[in-house]
N, C-alpha and C positions, 0 to 999 in steps of 0.2 A: 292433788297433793301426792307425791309421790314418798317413796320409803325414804331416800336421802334426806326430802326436807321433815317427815317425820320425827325421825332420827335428830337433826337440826333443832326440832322444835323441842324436844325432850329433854336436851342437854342444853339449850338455854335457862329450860323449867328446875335443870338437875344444880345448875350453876346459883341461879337465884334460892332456891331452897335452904335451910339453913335445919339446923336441929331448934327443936323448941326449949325455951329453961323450964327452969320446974315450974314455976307460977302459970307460964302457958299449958303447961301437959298438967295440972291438975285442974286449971279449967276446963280444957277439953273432956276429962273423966267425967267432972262432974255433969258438964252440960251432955255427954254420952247416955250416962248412967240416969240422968234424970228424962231423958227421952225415951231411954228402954222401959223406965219405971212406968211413967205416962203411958205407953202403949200396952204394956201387961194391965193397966186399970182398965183403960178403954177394952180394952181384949173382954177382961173379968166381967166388966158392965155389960157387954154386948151377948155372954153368955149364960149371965144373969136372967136378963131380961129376955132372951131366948128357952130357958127352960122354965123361964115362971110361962109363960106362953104357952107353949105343947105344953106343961102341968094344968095348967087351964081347959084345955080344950084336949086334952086325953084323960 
């Protein structure tokens, strides 16, 4: 695939694109925001259960 059909191929994708309405883009927030939420728990649990660990065994 060369630059031309790149190029080609981006500006088909830039054509079809559209701006989202408000109802999409506060979907999107919230489904963003509740993914970052979800992996700061996961994060917090993992370092959790990490320092009760070495607290254990130190």
């Amino acid at each position: 695939m060369g630059l031309s059909e790149s190029l080609r191929s981006v500006g088909k994708v830039l054509k079809l694109s559209r701006k989202p309405d408000m109802d999409e883009l506060k979907l999107s927030l919230k489904i963003c925001f509740l993914g970052m939420i979800a992996v700061g728990i996961f994060g917090f649990i993992i370092q959790l259960i990490a320092s009760l660990l070495l607290g254990i065994r130190g």
